[in-house]
N, C-alpha and C positions, 0 to 999 in steps of 0.2 A: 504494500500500500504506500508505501514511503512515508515522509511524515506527514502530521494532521495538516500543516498547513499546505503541503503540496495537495493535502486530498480535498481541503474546504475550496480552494482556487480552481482543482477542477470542476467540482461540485456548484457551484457560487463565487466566481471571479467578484460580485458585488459581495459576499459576505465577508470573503480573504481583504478584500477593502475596507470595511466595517471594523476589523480588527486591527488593521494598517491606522487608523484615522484613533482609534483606543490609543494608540501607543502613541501616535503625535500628539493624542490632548496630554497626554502623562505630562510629556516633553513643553507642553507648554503651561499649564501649571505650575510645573516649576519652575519654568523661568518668570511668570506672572507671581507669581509666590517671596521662595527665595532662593533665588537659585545656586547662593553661599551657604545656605546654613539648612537649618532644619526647618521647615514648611509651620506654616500656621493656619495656614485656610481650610481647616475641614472641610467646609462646603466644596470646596474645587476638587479637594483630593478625593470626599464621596460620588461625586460627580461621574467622575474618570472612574471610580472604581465600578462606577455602577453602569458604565460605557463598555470597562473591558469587562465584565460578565456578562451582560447584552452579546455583546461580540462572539464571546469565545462560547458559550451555551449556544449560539446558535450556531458557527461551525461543527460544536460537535454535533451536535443534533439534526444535522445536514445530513453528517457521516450515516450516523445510526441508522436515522430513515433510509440512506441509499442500502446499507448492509441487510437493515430489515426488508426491504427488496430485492435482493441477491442472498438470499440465504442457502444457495445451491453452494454459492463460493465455501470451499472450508473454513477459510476463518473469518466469514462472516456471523456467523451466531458467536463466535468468541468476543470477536469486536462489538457487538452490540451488548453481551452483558458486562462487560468493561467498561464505554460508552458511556451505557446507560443507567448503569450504578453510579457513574462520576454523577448525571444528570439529575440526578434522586431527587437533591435536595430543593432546586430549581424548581423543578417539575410537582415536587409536592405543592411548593409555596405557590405557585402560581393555580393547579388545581388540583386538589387532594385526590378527590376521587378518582380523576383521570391518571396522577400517579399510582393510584395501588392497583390498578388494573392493569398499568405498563408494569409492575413489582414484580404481580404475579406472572406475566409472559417471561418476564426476563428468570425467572425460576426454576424454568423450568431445562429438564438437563437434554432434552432431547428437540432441537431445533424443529423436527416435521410435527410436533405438539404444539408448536407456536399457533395462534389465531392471530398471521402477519394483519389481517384486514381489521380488527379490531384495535390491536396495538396501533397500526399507523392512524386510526381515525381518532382514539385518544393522545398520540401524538400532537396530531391539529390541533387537536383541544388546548395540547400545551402552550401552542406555539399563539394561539386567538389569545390567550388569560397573561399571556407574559408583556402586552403593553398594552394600556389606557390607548384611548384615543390621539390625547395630546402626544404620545411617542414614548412617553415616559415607560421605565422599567419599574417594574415589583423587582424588590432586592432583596435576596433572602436572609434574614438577622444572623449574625454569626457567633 
């Protein structure tokens, strides 16, 4: 597969850019900030953080969906419960229920027991609950 970001650029050239633009806000926070010492702006630094887990939950979950449709590939049901235990936490906070329905596919040890069409349709689910209209992210408390 090579790495995640070579897979998200195949997958979503716009979402590998989403992640590219996470890293340039970092870079500009801190120079807005201080860019000698140690930061004091919460607000920017939350900002940004909450830009690159935007970013990066949705590259991965780019991946996931692609491997949850190629489950023929052998390591794709491995990469998906990989994936998609990183996504857990994400995925709850944005909608429970549709998390524990992705819990239980990913649990299961035998990839042709998977229900790939109910998984990817609470996928969606994820993906609708994870911004407000305004754009904004739910951020999951840490």
């Amino acid at each position: 597969m090579g790495s995640i970001e070579d897979a998200a650029f195949q997958l979503s050239p716009e979402a590998y850019e989403r992640g590219w633009d996470a890293v340039l806000a970092m870079r500009c926070w801190r120079d807005l900030d201080n860019p000698m010492g140690i930061g004091s702006s919460t607000e920017l630094m939350n900002r940004v953080g909450v830009q690159l887990d935007r970013a990066g939950d949705h590259a991965l979950a780019l991946i996931v969906r692609h491997r949850l449709q190629n489950l023929g590939c052998a390591t794709a049901w491995e990469t998906v419960k990989i994936l998609g235990g990183v996504l857990d936490r994400a995925a709850t906070v944005a909608d429970a229920g549709a998390a524990k329905i992705l819990r239980d596919e990913l649990a299961k040890t035998d990839p042709a027991t998977v229900d790939v069409r109910a998984a990817l349709r609470h996928w969606k689910r994820f993906f609708r609950a994870r911004s407000d209209r305004s754009g904004r992210t739910k951020r999951a408390s840490t």
